[in-house]
Backbone as a chain_set.jsonl record, in Angstrom:
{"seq": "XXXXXXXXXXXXXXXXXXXXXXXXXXXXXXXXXXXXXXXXXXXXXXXXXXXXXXXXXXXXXXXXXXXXXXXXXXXXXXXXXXXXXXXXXX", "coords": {"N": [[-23.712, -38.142, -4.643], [-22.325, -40.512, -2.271], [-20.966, -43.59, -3.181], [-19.015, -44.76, -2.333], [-18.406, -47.447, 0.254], [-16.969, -46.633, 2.325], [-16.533, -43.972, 2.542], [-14.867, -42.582, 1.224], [-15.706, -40.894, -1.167], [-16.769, -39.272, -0.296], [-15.13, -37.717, 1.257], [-13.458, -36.991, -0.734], [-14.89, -34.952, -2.308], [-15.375, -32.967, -0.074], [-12.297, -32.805, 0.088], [-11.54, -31.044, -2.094], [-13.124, -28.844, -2.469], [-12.879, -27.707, -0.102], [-10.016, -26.812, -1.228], [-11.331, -25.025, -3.392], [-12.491, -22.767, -1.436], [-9.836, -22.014, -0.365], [-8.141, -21.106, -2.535], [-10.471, -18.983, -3.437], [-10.005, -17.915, -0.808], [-7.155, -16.467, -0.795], [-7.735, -15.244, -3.537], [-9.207, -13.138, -2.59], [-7.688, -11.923, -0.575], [-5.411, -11.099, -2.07], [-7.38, -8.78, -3.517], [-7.843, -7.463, -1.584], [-5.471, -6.217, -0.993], [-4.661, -5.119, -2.767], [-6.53, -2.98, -2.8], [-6.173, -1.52, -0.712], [-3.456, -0.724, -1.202], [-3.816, 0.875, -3.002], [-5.942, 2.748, -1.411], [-3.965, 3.668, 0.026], [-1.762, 5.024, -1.854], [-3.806, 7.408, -2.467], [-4.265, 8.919, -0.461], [-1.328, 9.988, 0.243], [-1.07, 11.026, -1.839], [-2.99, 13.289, -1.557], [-1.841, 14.09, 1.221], [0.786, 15.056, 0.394], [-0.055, 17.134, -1.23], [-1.114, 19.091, -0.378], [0.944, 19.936, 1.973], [2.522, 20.952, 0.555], [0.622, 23.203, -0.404], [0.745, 24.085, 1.99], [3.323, 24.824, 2.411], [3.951, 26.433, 0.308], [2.687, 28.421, 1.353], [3.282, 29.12, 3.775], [6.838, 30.55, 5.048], [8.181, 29.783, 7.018], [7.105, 27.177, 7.907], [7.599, 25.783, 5.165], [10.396, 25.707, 6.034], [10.456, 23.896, 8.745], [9.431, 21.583, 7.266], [11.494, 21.125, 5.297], [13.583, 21.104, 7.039], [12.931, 18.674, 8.574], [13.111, 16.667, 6.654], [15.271, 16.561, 5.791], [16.547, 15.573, 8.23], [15.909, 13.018, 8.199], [17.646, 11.594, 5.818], [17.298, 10.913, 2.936], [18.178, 8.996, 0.497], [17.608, 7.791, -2.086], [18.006, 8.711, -5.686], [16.815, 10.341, -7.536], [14.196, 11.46, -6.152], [15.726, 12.758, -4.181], [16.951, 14.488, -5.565], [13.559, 15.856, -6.958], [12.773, 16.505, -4.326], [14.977, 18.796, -4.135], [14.481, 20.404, -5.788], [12.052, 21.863, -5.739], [12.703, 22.698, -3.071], [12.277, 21.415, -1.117], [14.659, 20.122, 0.222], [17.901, 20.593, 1.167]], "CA": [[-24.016, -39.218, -3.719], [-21.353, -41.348, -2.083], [-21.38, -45.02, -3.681], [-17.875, -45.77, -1.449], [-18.905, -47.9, 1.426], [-16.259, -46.188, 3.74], [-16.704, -42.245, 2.48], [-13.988, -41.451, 0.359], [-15.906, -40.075, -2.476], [-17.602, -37.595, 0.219], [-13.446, -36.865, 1.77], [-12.692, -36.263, -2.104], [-15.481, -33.706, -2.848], [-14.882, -32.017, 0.615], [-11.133, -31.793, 0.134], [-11.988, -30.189, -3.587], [-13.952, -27.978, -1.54], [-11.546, -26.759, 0.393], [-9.257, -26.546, -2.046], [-12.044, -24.538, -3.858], [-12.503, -21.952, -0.89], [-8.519, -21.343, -0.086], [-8.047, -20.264, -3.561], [-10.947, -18.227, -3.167], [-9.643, -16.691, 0.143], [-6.2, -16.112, -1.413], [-7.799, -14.246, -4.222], [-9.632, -12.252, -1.742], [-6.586, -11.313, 0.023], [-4.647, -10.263, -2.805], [-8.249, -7.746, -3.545], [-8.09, -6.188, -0.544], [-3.812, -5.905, -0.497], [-4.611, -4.384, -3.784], [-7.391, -1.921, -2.775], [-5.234, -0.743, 0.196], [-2.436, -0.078, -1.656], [-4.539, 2.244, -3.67], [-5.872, 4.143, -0.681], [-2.475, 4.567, 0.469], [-1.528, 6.186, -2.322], [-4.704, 8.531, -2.921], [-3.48, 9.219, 0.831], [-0.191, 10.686, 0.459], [-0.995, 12.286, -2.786], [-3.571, 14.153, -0.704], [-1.305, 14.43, 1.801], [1.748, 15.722, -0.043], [-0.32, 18.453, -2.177], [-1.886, 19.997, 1.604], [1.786, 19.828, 2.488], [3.026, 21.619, -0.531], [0.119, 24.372, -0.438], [1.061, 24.837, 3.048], [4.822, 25.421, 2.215], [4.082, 28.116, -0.506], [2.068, 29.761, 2.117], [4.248, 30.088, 5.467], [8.084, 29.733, 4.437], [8.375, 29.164, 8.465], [6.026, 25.801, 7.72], [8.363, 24.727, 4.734], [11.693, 25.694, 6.588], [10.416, 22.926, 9.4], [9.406, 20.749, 6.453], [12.942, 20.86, 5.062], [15.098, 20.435, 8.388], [12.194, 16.704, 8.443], [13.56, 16.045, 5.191], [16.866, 16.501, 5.768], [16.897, 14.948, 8.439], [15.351, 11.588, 7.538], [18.352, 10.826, 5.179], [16.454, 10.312, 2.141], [19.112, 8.584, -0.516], [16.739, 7.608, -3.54], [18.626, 10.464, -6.063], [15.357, 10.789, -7.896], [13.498, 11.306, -4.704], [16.034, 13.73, -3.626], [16.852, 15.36, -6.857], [12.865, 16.587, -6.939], [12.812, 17.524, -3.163], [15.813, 20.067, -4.28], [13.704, 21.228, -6.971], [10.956, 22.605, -5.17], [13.162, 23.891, -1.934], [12.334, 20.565, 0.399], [15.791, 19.467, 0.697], [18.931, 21.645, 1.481]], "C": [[-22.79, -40.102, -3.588], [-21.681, -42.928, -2.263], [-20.409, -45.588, -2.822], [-18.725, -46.13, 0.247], [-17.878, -46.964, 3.009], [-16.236, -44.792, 3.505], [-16.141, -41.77, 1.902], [-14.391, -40.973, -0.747], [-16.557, -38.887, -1.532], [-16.206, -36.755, 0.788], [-13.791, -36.204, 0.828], [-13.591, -35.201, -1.979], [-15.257, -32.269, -1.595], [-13.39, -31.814, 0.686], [-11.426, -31.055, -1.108], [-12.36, -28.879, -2.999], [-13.257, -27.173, -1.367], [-11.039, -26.227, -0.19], [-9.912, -25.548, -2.776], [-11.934, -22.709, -2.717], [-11.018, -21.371, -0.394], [-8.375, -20.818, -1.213], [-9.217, -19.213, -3.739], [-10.748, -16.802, -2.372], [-8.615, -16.198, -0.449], [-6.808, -14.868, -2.522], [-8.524, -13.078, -3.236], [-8.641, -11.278, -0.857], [-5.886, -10.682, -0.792], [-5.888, -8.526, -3.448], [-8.003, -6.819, -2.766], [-6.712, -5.83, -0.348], [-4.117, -4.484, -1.458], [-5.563, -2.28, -3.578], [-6.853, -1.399, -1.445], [-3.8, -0.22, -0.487], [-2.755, 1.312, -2.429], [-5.14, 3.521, -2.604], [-5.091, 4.875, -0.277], [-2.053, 5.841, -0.47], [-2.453, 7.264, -2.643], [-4.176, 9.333, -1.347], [-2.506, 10.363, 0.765], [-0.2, 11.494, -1.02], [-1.553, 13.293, -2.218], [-2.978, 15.051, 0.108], [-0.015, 15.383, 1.262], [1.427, 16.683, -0.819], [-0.999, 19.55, -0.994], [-0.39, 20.481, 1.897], [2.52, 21.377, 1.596], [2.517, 23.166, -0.426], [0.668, 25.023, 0.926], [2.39, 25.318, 3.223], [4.836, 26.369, 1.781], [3.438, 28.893, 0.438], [2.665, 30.516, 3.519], [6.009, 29.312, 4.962], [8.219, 29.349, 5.923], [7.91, 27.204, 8.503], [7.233, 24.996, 6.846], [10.072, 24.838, 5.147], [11.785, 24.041, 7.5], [10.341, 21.913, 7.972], [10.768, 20.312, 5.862], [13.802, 20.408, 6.072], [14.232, 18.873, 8.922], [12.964, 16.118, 7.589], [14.862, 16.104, 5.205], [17.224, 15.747, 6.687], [16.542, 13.019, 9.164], [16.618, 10.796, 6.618], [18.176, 10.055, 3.646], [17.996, 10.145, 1.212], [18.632, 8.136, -1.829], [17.18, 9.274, -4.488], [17.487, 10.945, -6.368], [14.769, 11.45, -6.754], [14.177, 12.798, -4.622], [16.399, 15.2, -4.69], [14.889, 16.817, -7.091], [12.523, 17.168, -5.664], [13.634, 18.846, -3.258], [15.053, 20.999, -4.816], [13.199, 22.419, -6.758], [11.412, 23.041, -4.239], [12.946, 22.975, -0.617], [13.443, 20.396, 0.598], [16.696, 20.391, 0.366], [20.322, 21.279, 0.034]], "O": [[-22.206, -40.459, -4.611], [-22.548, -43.467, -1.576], [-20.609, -46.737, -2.428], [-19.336, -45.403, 1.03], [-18.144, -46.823, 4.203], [-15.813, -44.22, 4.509], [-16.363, -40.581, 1.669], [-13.511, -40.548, -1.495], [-16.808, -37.763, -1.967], [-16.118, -35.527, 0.803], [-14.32, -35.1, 0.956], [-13.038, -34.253, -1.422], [-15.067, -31.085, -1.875], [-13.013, -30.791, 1.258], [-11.615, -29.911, -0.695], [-11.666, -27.887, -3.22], [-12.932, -26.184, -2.023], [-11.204, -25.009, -0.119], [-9.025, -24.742, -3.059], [-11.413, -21.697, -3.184], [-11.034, -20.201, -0.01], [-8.488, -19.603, -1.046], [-8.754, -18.287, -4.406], [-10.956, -15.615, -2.62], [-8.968, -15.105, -0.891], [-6.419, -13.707, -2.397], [-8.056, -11.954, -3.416], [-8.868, -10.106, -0.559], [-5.578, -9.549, -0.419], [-5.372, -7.443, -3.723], [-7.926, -5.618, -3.023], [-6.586, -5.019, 0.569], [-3.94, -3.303, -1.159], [-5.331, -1.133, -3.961], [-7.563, -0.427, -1.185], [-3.238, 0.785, -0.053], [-2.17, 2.395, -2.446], [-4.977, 4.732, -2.752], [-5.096, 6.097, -0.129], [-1.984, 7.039, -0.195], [-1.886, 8.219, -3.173], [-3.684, 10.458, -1.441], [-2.78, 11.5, 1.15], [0.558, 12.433, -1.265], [-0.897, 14.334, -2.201], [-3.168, 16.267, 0.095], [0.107, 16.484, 1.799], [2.374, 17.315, -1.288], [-1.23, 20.751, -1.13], [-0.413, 21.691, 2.123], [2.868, 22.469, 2.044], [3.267, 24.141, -0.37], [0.981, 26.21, 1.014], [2.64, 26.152, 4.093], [5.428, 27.322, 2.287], [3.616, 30.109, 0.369], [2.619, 31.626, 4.05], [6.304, 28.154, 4.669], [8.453, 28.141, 5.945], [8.48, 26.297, 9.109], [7.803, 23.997, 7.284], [10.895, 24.106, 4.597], [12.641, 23.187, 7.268], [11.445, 21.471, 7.655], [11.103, 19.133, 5.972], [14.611, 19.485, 5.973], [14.854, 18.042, 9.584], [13.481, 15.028, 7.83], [15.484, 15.478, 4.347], [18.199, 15.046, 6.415], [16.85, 12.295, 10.111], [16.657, 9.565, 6.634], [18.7, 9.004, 3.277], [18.834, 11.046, 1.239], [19.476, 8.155, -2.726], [16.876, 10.431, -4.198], [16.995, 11.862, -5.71], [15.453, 12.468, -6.646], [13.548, 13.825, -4.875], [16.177, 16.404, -4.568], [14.919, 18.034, -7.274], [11.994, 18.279, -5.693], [13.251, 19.863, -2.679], [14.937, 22.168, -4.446], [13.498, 23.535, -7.181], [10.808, 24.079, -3.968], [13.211, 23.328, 0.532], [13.483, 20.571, 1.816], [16.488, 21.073, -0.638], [21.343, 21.964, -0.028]]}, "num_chains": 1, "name": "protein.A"}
């Protein structure tokens, strides 16, 4: 109950408030950054083991796959080090 004759104990509890529901939304936003980042990657793991089976099965399939990959420019050595591995990168 507001005892101030002009309202500022009802401002205070509604800025609190506020202040209450932006940190709310904020954590909400970082939830859902979080739970998209995760589909992404269930994504491209998906995607890159489809990719893979379909290389061992038509070398025509991972020839195109290689002349993508090559020429994309990939510079991460790691990265390019296991594309050699397996026969993506030239």
């Amino acid at each position: 109950m507001d005892v101030h004759p002009n309202g500022s104990g009802r401002l205070a509890h509604l800025l609190d408030r506020q202040k209450q529901l932006d940190a709310l939304v904020a954590t909400e936003k970082i939830r859902l950054s979080k739970k998209r980042t995760r589909a992404n990657a269930r994504f491209f793991v998906a995607l890159g083991q489809e990719v893979s089976k379909a290389a061992e099965q038509s070398p025509q399939f991972q020839l195109m796959v290689r002349q993508t990959l090559d020429g994309l420019g990939i510079s991460d050595p790691a990265t390019r080090r296991v594309l050699t591995e397996r026969g993506f990168l030239s």
